[in-house]
Structure formats: C-alpha cells, structure tokens
C-alpha positions as CSV (number, residue, x, y, z in Angstrom):
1,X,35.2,9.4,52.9
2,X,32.7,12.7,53.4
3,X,29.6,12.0,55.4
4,X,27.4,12.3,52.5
5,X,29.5,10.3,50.4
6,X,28.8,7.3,53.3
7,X,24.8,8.1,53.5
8,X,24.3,8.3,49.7
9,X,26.4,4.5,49.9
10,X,23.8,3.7,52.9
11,X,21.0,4.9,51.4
12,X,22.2,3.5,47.9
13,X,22.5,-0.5,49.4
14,X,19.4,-0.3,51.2
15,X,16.7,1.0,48.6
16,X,19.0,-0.1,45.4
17,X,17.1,-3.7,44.8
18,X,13.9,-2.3,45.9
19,X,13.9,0.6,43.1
20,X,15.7,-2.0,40.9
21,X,12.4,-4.7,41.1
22,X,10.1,-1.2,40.8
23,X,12.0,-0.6,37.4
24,X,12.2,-4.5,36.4
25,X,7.9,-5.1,36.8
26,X,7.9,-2.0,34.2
27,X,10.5,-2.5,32.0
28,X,12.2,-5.8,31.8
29,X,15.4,-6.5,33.7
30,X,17.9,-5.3,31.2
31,X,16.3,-1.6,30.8
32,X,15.6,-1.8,34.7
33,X,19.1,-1.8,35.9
34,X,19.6,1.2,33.1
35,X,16.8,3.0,34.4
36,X,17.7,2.4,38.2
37,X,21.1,3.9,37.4
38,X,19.5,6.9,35.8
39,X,17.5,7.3,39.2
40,X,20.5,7.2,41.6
41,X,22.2,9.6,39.3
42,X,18.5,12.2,39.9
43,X,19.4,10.8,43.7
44,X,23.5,12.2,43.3
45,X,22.7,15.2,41.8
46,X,20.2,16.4,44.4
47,X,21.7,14.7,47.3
48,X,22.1,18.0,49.1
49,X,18.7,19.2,49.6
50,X,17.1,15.6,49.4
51,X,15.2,14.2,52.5
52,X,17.3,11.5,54.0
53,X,15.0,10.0,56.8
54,X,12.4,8.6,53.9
55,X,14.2,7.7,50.6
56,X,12.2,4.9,49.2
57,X,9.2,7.1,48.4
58,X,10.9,9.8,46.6
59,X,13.2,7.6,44.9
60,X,9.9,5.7,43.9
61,X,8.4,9.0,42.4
62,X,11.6,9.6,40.2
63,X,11.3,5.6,39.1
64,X,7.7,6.5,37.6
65,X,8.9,9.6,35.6
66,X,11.9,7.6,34.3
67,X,10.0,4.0,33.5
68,X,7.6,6.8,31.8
69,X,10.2,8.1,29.6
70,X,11.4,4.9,28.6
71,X,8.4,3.7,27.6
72,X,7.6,6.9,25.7
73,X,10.5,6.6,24.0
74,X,10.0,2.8,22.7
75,X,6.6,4.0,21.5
76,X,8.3,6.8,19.7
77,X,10.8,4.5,18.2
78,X,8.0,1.8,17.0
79,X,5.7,4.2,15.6
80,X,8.8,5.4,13.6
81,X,9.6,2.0,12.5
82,X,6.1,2.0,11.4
83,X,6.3,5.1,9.8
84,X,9.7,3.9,7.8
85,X,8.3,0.7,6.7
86,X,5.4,2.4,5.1
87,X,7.7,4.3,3.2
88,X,7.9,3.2,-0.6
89,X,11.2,2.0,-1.7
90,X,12.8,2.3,-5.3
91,X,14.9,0.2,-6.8
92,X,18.3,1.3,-7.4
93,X,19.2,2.9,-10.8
94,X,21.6,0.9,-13.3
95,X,24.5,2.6,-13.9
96,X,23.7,3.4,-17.7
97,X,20.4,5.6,-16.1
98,X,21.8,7.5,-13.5
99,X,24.5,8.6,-16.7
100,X,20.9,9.2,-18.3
101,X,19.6,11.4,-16.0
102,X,22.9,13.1,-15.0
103,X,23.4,14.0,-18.9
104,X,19.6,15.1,-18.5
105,X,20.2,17.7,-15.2
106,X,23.2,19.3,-17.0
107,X,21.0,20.0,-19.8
108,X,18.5,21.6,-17.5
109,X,21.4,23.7,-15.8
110,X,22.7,24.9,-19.4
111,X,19.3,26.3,-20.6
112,X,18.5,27.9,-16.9
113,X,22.3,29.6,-17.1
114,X,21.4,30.2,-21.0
115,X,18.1,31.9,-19.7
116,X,18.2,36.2,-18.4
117,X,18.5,36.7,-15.0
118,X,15.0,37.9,-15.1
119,X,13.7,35.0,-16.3
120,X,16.0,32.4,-14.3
C-alpha cells in the first residue's frame, strides 16, 4: 500500500465517527452517513495538498458546507412540493371529447393552411 493510501486509512478511522455524529446532529443518521461519505470523498480528492497534522477541523469546515447543501436542497424540494400541490388539476377528458377537440384542431390547421402565407 502507498504511504498516503495508509495515512488517508489513518486519518479516515480516527476522525470518521467524529465527522459522522457532526453530520448525524444536522441531518439525521441516514443522510449523515451520505453526507460523511461525500466529505471523505472532498478529503480523497485533495489529499495531496491537505494538512495532515490537524484533520478534524478542516474536515469539520467541509461537513458545514455539505450539511448546508443538504438542507438547501430539502428546502428546495419542499417548496416545490408546495408549489406542485398548488397547482390545479383537471380531470381527464373522456374519450368521445378528446375525438371532439382533435376533430376541432384539424379544423383550425385546414383554415390556417387554407389562409395566404401573408396572412398565416
């Protein structure tokens, strides 16, 4: 195994369940260990220039932006479940109307075609 490989593992054991309880008090357990993943992946990605004598803290500071963006996005999706209830429904057409209607657009189409290109 590569030396940074061993001291991501190290560094990964050590702070996982403290980052892990950070994420739970925010979020709930089941979008915790979700967001704690997304954290150690931030953690993999910049592993090479990362400070490796004090991890907690900056792993903490990338916790906050990703509980933040969690919890943006369940506002987002309740406001548009809000936004989609308010939204009228119509009952659906009987068969014999939408023939109506369809009967009624190809009349529409037959007079614009019948019409001069000026006036279409």
């Amino acid at each position: 195994m590569h030396p940074a490989d061993e001291q991501f593992s190290e560094i990964y054991r050590s702070t996982y369940p403290a980052v892990l309880a950070y994420c739970a008090r925010r979020l709930g357990r089941l979008d915790a260990e979700d967001a704690t993943m997304d954290v150690f992946a931030v953690l993999w990605r910049r592993f090479p220039s990362f400070d490796r004598d004090h991890p907690l803290p900056w792993l903490y500071r990338v916790a906050h932006g990703v509980v933040r963006n969690r919890q943006r996005t369940v506002r987002r999706k309740r406001a548009l479940g809000l936004r989609l209830a308010s939204v009228p429904s119509y009952p659906v057409e009987s068969p014999d109307a939408v023939v109506v209607q369809r009967e009624r657009d190809r009349t529409v189409r037959k007079a614009l075609m019948g019409l001069s290109t000026r006036d279409q």
